[in-house]
C-alpha positions in Angstrom: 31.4 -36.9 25.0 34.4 -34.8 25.4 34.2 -33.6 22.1 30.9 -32.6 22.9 31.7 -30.7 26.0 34.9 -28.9 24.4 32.4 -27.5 21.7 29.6 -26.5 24.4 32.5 -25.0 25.9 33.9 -23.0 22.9 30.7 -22.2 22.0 29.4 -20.7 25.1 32.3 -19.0 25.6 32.3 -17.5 21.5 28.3 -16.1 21.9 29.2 -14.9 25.4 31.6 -12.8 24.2 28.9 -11.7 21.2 26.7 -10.3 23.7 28.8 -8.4 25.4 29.8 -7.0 22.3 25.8 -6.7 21.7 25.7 -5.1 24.9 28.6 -2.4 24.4 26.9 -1.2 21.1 23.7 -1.1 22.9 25.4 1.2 25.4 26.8 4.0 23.1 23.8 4.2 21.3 22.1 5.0 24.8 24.8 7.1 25.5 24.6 8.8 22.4 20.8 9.1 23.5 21.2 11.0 26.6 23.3 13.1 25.5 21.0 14.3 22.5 18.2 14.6 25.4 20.0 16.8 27.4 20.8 18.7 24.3 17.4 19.2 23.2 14.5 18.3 25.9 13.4 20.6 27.8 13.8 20.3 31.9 10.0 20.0 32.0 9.7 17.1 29.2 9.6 13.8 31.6 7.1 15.7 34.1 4.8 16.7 31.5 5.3 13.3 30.4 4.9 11.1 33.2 2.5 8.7 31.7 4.2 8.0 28.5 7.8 7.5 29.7 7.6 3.8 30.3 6.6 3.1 26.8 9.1 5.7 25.2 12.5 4.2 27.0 10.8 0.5 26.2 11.3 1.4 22.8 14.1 3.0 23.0 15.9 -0.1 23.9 14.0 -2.0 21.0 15.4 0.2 18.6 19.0 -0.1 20.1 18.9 -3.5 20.5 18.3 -4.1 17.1 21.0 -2.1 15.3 22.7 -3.9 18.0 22.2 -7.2 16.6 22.1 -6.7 12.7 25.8 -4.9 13.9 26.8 -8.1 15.6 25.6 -10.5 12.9 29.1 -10.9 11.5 30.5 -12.2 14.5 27.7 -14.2 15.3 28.5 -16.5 12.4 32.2 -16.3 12.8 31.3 -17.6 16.3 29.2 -20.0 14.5 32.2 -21.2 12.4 34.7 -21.3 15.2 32.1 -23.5 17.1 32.2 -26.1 13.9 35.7 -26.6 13.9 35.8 -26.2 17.6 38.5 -23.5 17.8 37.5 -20.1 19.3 40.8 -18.3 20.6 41.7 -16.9 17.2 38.3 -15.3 17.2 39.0 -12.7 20.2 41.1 -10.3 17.9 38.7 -10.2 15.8 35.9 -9.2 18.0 37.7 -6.8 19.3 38.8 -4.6 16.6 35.0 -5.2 15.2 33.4 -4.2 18.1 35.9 -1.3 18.6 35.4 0.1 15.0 31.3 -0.7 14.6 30.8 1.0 18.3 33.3 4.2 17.1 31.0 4.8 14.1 28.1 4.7 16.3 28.8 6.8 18.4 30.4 9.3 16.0 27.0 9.0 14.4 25.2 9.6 17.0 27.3 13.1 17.1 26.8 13.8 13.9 22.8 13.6 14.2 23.0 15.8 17.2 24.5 18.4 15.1 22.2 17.4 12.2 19.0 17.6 14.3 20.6 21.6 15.7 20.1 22.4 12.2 17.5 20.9 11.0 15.4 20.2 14.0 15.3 16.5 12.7 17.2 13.8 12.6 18.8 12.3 9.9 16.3 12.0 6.8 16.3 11.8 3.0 17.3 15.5 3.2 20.5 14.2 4.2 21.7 12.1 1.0 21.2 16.2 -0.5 24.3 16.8 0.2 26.2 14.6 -1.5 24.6 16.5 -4.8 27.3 18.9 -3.9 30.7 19.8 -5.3 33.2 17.4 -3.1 35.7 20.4 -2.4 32.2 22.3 -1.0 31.8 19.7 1.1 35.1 19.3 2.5 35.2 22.9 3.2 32.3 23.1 5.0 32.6 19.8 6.8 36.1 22.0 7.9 34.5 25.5 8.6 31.1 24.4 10.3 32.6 21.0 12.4 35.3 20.8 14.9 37.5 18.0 12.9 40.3 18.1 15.6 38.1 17.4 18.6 35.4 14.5 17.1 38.7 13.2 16.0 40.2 12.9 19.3 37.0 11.6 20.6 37.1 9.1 18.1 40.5 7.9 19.5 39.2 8.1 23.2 35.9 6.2 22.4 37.6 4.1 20.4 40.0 2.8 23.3 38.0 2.6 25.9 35.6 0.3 24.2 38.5 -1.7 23.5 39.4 -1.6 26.8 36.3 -2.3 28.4 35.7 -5.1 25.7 39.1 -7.0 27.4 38.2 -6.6 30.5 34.4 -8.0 30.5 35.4 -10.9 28.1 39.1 -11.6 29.8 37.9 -13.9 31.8 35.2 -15.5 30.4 32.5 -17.5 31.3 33.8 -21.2 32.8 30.6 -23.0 33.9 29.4 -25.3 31.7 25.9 -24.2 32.9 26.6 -21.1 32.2 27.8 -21.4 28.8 25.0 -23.4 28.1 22.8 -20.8 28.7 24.8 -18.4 26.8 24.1 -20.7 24.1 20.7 -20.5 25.2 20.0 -16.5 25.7 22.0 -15.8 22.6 19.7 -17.8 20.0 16.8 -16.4 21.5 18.0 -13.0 22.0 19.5 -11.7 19.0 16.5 -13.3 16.7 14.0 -11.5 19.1 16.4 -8.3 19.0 16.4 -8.4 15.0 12.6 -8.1 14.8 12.4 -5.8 17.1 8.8 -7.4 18.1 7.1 -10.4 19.4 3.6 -9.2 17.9 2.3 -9.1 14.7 4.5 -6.5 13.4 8.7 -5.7 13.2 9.6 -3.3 15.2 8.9 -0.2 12.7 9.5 3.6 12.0 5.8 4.4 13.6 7.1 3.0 16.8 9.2 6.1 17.4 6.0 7.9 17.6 5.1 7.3 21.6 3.1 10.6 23.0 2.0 13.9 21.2 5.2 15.5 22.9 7.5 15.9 19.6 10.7 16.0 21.5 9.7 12.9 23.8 9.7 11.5 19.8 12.8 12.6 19.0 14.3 10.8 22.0 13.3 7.6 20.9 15.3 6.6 18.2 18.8 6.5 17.2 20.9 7.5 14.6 21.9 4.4 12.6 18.3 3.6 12.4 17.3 7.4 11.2 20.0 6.9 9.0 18.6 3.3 7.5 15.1 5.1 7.4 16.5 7.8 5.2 18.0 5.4 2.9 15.2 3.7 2.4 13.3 6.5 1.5 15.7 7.7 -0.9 15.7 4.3 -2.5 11.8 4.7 -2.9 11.3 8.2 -4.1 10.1 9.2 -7.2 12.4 9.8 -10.7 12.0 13.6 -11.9 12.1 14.4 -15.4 12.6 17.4 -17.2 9.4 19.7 -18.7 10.1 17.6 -22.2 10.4 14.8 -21.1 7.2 15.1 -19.5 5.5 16.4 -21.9 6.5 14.0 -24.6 5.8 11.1 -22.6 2.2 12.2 -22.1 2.3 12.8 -25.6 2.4 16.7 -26.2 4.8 18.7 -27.6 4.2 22.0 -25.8 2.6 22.8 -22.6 0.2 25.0 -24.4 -1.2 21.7 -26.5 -1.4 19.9 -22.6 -3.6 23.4 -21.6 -5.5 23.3 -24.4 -6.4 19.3 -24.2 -7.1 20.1 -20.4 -9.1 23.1 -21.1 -11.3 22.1 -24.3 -10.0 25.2 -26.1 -7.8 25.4 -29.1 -4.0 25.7 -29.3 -3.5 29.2 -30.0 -5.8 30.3 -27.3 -4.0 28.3 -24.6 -0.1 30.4 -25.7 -0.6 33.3 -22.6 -2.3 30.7 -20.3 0.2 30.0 -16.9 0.0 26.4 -16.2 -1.4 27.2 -12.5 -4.3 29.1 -14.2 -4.9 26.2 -16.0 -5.0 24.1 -13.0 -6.9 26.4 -10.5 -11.0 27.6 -10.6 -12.8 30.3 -7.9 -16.3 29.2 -6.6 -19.1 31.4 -6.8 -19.8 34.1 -5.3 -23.2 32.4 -4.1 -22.1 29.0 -2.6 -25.8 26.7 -2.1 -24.5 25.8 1.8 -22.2 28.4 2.8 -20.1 28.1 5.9 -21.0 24.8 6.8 -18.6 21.6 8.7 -17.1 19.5 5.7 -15.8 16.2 6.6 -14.7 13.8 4.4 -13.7 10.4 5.6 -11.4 8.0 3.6 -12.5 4.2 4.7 -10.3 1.4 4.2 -11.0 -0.8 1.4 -14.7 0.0 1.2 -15.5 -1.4 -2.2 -18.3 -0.6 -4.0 -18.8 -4.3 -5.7 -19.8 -5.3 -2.3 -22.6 -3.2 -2.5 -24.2 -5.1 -4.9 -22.9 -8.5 -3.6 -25.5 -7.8 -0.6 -28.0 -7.9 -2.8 -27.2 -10.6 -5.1 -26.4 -12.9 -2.3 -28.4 -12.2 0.2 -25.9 -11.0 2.8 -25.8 -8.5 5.7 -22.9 -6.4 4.7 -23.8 -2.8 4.9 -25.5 -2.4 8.8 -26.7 1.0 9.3 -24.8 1.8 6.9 -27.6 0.8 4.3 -30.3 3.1 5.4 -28.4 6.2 5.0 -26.8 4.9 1.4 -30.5 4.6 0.5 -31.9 8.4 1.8 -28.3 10.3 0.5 -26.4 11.1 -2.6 -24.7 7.6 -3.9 -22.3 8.1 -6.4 -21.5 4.2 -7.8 -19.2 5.0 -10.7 -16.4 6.0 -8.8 -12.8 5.1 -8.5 -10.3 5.7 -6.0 -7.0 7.4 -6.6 -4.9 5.1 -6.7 -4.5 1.4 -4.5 -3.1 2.5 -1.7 -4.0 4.0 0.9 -0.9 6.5 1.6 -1.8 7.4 -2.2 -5.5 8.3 -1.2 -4.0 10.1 1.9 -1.7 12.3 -0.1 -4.3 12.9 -3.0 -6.6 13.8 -0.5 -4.4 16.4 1.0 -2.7 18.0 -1.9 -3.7 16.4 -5.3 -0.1 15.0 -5.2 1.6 14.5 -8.8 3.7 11.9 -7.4 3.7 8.9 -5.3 4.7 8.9 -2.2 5.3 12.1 -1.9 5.2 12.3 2.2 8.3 10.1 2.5 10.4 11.5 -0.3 12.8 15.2 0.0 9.8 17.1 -0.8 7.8 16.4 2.1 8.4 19.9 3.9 7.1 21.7 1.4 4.1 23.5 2.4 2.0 23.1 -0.7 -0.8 25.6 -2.3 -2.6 23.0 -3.9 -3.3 21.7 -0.1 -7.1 20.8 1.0 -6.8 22.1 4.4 -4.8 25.1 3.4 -8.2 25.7 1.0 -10.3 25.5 3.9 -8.5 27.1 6.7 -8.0 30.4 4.1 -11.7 30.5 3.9 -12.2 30.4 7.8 -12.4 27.1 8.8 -10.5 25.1 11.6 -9.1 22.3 10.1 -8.4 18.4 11.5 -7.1 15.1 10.3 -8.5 12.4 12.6 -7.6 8.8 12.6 -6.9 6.3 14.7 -3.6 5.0 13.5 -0.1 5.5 14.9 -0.1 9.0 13.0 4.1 9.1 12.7 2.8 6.6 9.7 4.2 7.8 6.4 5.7 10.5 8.3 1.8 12.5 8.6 2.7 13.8 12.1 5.2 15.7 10.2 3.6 16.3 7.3 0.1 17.5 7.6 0.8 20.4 10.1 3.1 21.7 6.8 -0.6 21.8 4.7 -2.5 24.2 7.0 -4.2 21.1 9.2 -4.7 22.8 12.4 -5.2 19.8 14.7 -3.8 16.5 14.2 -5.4 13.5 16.2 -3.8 10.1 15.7 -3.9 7.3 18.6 -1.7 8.8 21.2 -4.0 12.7 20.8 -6.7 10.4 20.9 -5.9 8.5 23.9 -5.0 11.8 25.7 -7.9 13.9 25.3 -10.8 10.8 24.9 -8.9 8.4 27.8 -12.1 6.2 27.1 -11.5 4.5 23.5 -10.8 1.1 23.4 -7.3 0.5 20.8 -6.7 -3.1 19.4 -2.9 -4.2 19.2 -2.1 -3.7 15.4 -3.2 -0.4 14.1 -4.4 2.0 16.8 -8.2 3.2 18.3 -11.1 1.3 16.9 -12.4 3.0 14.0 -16.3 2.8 15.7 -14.2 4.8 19.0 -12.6 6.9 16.7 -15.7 7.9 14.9 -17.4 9.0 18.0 -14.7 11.3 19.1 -15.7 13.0 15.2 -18.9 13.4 16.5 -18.0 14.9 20.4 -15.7 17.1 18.4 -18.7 18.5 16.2 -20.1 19.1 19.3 -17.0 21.3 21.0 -17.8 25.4 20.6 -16.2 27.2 17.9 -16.5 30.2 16.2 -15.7 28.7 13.1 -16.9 25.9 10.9 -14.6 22.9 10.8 -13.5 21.7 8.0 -12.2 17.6 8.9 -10.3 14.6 6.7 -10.6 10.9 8.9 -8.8 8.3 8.0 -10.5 4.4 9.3 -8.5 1.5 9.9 -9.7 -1.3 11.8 -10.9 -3.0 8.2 -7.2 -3.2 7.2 -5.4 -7.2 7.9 -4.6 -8.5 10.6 -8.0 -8.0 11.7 -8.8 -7.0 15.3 -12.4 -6.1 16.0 -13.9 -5.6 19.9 -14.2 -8.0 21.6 -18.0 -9.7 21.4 -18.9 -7.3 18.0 -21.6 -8.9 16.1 -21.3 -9.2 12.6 -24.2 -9.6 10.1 -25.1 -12.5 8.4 -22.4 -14.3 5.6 -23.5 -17.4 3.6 -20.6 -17.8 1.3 -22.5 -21.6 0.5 -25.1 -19.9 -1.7 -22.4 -17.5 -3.7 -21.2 -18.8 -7.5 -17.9 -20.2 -6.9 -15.9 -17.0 -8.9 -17.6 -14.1 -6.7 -14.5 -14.4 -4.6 -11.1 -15.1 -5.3 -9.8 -16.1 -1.6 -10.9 -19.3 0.3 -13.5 -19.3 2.5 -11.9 -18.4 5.8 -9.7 -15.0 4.4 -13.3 -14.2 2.3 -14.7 -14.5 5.7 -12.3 -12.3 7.3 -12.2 -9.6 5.3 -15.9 -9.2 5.1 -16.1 -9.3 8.8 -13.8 -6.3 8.3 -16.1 -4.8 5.7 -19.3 -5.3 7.5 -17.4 -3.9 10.4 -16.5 -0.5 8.6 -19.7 -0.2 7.0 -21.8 -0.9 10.5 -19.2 1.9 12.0 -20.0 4.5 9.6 -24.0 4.0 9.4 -23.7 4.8 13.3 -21.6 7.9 13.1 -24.0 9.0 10.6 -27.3 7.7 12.8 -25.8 9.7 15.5 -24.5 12.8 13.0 -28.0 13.1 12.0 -30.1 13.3 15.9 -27.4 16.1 17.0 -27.6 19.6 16.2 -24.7 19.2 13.7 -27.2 17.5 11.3 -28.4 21.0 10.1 -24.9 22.3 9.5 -22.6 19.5 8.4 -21.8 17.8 4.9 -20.0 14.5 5.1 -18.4 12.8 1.8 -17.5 9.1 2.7 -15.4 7.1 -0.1 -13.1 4.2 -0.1 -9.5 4.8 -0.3 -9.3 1.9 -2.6 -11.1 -1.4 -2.9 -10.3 -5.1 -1.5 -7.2 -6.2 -3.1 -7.6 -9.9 -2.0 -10.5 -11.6 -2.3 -12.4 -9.7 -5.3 -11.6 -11.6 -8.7 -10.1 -9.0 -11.1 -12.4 -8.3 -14.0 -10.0 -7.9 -16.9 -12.9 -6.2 -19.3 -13.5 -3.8 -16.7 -10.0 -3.4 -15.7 -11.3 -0.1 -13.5 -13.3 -2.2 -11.2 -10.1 -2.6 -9.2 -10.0 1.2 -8.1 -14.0 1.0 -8.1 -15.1 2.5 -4.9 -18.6 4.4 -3.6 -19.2 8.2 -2.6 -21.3 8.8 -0.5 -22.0 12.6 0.4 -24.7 13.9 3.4 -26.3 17.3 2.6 -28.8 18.8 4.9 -32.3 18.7 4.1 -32.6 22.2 3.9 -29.9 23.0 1.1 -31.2 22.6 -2.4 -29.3 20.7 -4.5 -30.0 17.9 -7.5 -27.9 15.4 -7.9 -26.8 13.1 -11.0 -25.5 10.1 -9.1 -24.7 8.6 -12.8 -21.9 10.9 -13.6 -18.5 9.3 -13.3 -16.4 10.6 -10.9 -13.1 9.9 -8.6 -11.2 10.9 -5.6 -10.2 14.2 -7.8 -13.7 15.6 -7.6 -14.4 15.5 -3.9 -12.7 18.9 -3.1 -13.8 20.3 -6.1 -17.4 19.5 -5.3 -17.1 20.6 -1.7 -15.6 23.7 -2.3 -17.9 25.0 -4.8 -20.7 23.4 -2.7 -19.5 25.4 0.5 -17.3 28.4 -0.1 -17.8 31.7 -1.9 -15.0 33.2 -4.3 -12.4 30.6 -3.6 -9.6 29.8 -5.6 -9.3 25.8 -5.7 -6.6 23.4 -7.4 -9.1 22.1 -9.9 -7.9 18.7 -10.4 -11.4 17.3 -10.8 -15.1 18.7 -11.3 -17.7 19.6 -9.2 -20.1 16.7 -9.5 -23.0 18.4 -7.9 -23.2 21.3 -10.6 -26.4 22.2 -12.4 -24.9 20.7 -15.7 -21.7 18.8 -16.8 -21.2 18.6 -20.8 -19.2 15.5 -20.3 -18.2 13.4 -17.0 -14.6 11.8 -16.4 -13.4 9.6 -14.1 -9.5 9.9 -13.9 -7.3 8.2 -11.6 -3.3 7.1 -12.0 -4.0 4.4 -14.2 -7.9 4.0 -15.6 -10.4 6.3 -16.9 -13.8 6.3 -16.7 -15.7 8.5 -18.8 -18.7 9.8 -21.3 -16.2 10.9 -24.0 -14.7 8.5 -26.8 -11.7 6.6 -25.5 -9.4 8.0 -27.6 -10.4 11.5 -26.2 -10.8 10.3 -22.4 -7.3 9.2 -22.2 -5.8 12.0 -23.4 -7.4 14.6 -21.5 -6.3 12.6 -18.7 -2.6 12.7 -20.0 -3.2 16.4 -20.3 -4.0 16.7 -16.7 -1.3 14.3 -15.5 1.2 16.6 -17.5 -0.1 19.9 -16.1 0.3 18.5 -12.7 3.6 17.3 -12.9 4.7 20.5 -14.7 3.5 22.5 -11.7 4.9 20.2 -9.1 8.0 20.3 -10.6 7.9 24.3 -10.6 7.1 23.9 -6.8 9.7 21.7 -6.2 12.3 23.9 -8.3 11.4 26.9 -6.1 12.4 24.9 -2.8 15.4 23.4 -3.7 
């Protein structure tokens, strides 16, 4: 028993002392904080603000507290050890110079993003790892020139002591009580677990959760510095290799960009030699566009397969709602496939035919691009939205899509602001069926000018949260063959719930698109922005039924237009059909083809990895390398010009 006791003593007293170290680095970093607000936020920013506050200094402290524990790890266990062999005083020293060094850096850091974010008005991002590319001796210089070395060195020394003093003097005399260090015990292996995720939901505590009102400088309060720092790492570890022009060309097998042009082109080698490899990639609509001037919204749906089209039929199931009625009286293109299988992918392809993935969280996502979708739209006159109902710092798009020419960008928070009546579940945002009715009040605002509008859903996306009470259609997986799905019974379930959900969601919006005014000057293009990963069996003849997704497109009645719904097409051709559908001598990237011309020699269907097409195979895959070439060459040239 008294060996017992001694080592509830020793190790009350040990994790004691680890939370007040836990509690000093929490400190800096909110020190650090304040004095980047005061920096930066304008006196008006809490009063303007009022209603989002609580939420921003809530995770404020999330984010402190858990660099706070990762940072305190080490002498967790060492506490851990000294508990085991019931011997603690050695460890004080220890925890003392480790806390005084960890909470130094800190706050140093936290100085060093202040002066990072004056210059960059951001805070440490994959920009930042840049400039170690440069010459040491150009570094050191500048470090000397631009910084005041003497005085962050002093600080260091001041900061440095005083958390060193301020650790000996809250740990001095520590904790006695044997209740007391029991429950030290106690709030220390529930608090520094808790701390590490960041969450008690279904998700960690994440890089979206900085993202707590529309105000971009309430944002930038949130965070700190060692995790903008972790989040720039990150990213750097993910972006994409670049390769030089012949590298690029050779893998794609071609020895010249003017053999890539000519493969792309259908014209022969010498013809392609004074051909620029933007000309190549770029097309101007007619002069006499069938549905001039008209809204365009296009709305990406998540994992809306088109195999489950057919499954409603063969199975007798109620997947598609009201969704059915309008795939049966509109333009239904079935062989179709989705960029790529993500949906950041579809996102970015959507927005500016990127040649790379992930090209939103990589050093290159500043770059305001020509090939950009909203940038098409908004040079031809139209006002220009992304909608969704996400948290939109996802993938960094609050950042992001203002740089391509989109003129309003709604994501849960806008949403929440300017339509206080949605209803938002806990994992991903505002309903998709709430968000789909803002689409349509905002098709009803005045304008002068027609708006052009990209939507991203996402209540279909696991961990499913629907409204409370929906009512989902009818699902008899009993009378389906046993390899229709590849899930059991209860995730098959799920994710059809999520699917019926989606489809139901979308056959309203386009029920109530079609009673409003807006239903004689609107064209909507709905396609998945891939299809269900989980519980569709892959099809290894048809390898391309994994990116197989629908496109649906809405014309008006009155505009005159024939369409071949058995071409072959994919996410490249929506713009490409729009534009020339909709806007009169425009120059478009022309990454795709207009499915909706008068006449097509030939169809293809490319995405990142399968083609789909009415040419040979041997020719289908290698215009497709052609085009992948050509957009990486041009890319590359963008990039180049940025550096």
């Amino acid at each position: 028993m008294k060996n017992t006791s001694s080592r509830v003593c020793v190790a009350g007293t040990l994790i004691f002392n680890v939370l007040m170290s836990m509690a000093i680095l929490i400190a800096i970093q909110m020190i650090a904080r304040i004095a980047f607000t005061f920096k930066f936020a304008d006196v008006n920013l809490f009063s303007d603000n009022v209603q989002h506050i609580p939420l921003a200094i809530a995770n404020a402290i999330r984010f402190d507290a858990q660099i706070a524990a990762y940072a305190i790890l080490p002498i967790f266990i060492i506490a851990i050890v000294a508990t085991v062999i019931n011997s603690g005083k050695w460890t004080f020293s220890i925890n003392r110079w480790y806390t005084t060094i960890i909470g130094t850096l800190m706050f140093i850091l936290g100085l060093a993003d202040i002066v990072f974010f004056g210059n960059f008005a951001e805070h440490f991002n994959i920009v930042t790892f840049d400039l170690l590319d440069e010459e040491p001796i150009l570094i050191i210089k500048g470090v000397w020139n631009d910084t005041p070395i003497i005085k962050i060195a002093l600080a260091m020394v001041i900061v440095g002591w005083l958390i060193s003093i301020v650790y000996k003097h809250i740990t001095l005399n520590s904790i006695k009580n044997k209740s007391r260090q029991i429950a030290a015990i106690a709030v220390g292996l529930i608090i520094i677990p808790i701390a590490i995720r960041g969450n008690l939901g279904t998700f960690p505590l994440r890089a979206e959760d900085i993202y707590v009102s529309p105000s971009s400088t309430l944002n930038a309060c949130v965070p700190n510095a060692t995790f903008m720092m972790k989040k720039a790492w990150s990213e750097k570890k993910q972006q994409f290799a670049l390769q030089n022009d012949a590298d690029i060309l050779a893998d794609n097998g071609f020895s010249s960009k003017d053999e890539a042009i000519a493969e792309w082109l259908n014209i022969p080698n010498d013809s392609a030699q004074n051909i620029a490899i933007a000309d190549a990639l770029y097309d101007i609509t007619s002069d006499a566009p069938k549905a001039p001037k008209m809204n365009i919204i296009i709305i990406l749906t998540e994992s809306w397969s088109n195999r489950l089209i057919d499954y409603e039929a063969l199975y007798d199931m109620d997947l598609l709602g009201e969704m059915r009625k309008h795939l049966n009286e509109d333009i239904l293109f079935r062989h179709f496939l989705s960029a790529t299988n993500g949906t950041i992918d579809a996102v970015e392809h959507m927005t500016i035919s990127a040649a790379y993935p992930h090209m939103f969280t990589s050093a290159y996502r500043n770059i305001s691009y020509p090939t950009s979708t909203a940038k098409l739209f908004k040079e031809n006159g139209y006002d220009t939205y992304f909608v969704s109902g996400i948290e939109i710092s996802w993938r960094n798009l609050i950042d992001v899509l203002p740089k391509q020419s989109f003129d309003h960008v709604y994501g849960k928070y806008e949403m929440l602001d300017k339509y206080p009546d949605v209803e938002c579940n806990q994992t991903w945002g505002v309903y998709d069926g709430d968000m789909l009715k803002t689409v349509n009040k905002m098709l009803e605002e005045p304008s002068d000018k027609p708006k052009f509008m990209l939507c991203l859903t996402s209540t279909s996306h696991t961990p499913f949260e629907f409204p409370d009470g929906y009512e989902f259609g009818r699902i008899d997986l009993d009378n389906t063959p046993d390899d229709a799905f590849a899930a059991d019974n209860a995730s098959t379930t799920a994710y059809l719930h999520g699917y019926q959900y989606e489809s139901n969601e979308l056959g309203r919006f386009m029920t109530r698109l079609k009673s409003s005014p807006a239903a004689q000057n609107t064209i909507v293009a709905i396609t998945g922005d891939h299809n269900i990963r989980l519980i569709l069996p892959n099809d290894e003849k048809n390898r391309y039924m994994r990116y197989s997704v629908p496109l649906y497109i809405y014309i008006p009645k009155n505009i005159d237009v024939r369409a071949d719904t058995s071409r072959m097409g994919s996410h490249s051709d929506i713009v490409p059909t729009l534009a020339n559908l909709t806007l009169s001598n425009a120059k478009y990237f022309k990454a795709g083809q207009d499915l909706l011309a008068d006449s097509l020699s030939q169809t293809i269907a490319i995405n990142t990895e399968y083609v789909l097409s009415t040419l040979p195979d041997s020719l289908t895959q290698r215009k497709a390398n052609a085009l992948k070439a050509l957009k990486q060459l041009y890319f590359s040239e963008i990039f180049r010009e940025h550096k």
